[in-house]
C-alpha positions, 0 to 999 in steps of 0.5 A: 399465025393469023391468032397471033396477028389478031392478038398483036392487033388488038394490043396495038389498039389498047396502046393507042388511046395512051399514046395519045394521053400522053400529049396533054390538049388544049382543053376549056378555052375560048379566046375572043378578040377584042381589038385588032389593029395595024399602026403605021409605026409597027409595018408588017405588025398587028396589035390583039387584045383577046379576052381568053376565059377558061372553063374549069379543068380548062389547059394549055398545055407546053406552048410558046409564042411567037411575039410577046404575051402579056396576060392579065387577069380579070376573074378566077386564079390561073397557073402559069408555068415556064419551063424549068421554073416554079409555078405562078399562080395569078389572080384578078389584077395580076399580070405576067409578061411572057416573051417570045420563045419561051416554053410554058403551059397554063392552066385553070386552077380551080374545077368549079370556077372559069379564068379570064384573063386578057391576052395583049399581043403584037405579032406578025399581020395574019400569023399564028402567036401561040405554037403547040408543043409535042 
């Protein structure tokens, strides 16, 4: 009895490093804030401006926002996915707008090069923007 427990334990550990695979995680990211205010026209919100750079092989995997997203690209080439959509690939100057709720990942597309891109949001004083998906 005791064989067959040590074998059942030792497969258990083996399935667990590819359940844990399975949830892809955030990888290769670094967001900086460059500005965040409050305006007395907007209570209870705040306004960020981040400059997000992703290092190659860098991801966000399946995520929403709380409030609308605007990125824009200044370096690299990054692929946007929404769910049930065609993937975008932006490059330097192109924007995208994200609205709040939406599932979507997004990515670094090349391995040698990082992504930056800035990231404009206006969400509730001192809450979370980005959400994880499981």
């Amino acid at each position: 009895m005791s064989r067959l427990l040590a074998i059942l334990t030792v497969l258990a550990a083996l399935m667990i490093p590819s359940i844990d695979s399975a949830h892809a995680q955030r990888t290769g990211i670094n967001a900086d804030p460059l500005q965040v205010f409050d305006d007395a026209s907007m209570p209870a919100k705040e306004f960020r401006v981040l400059r997000t750079t992703y290092a190659p092989g860098g991801q966000n995997p399946k995520h929403y926002h709380t409030a609308h997203v605007v990125f824009y690209v200044l370096e690299g080439a990054g692929v946007w996915q929404e769910e049930g959509k065609e993937p975008v690939t932006l490059k330097p100057g192109d924007s995208l707008h994200v609205r709040p709720g939406t599932i979507h990942s997004h990515r670094n597309a090349a391995a040698t090069e990082r992504l930056v891109f800035l990231e404009f949001v206006i969400v509730e004083k001192g809450q979370r923007s980005t959400v994880p998906m499981p």
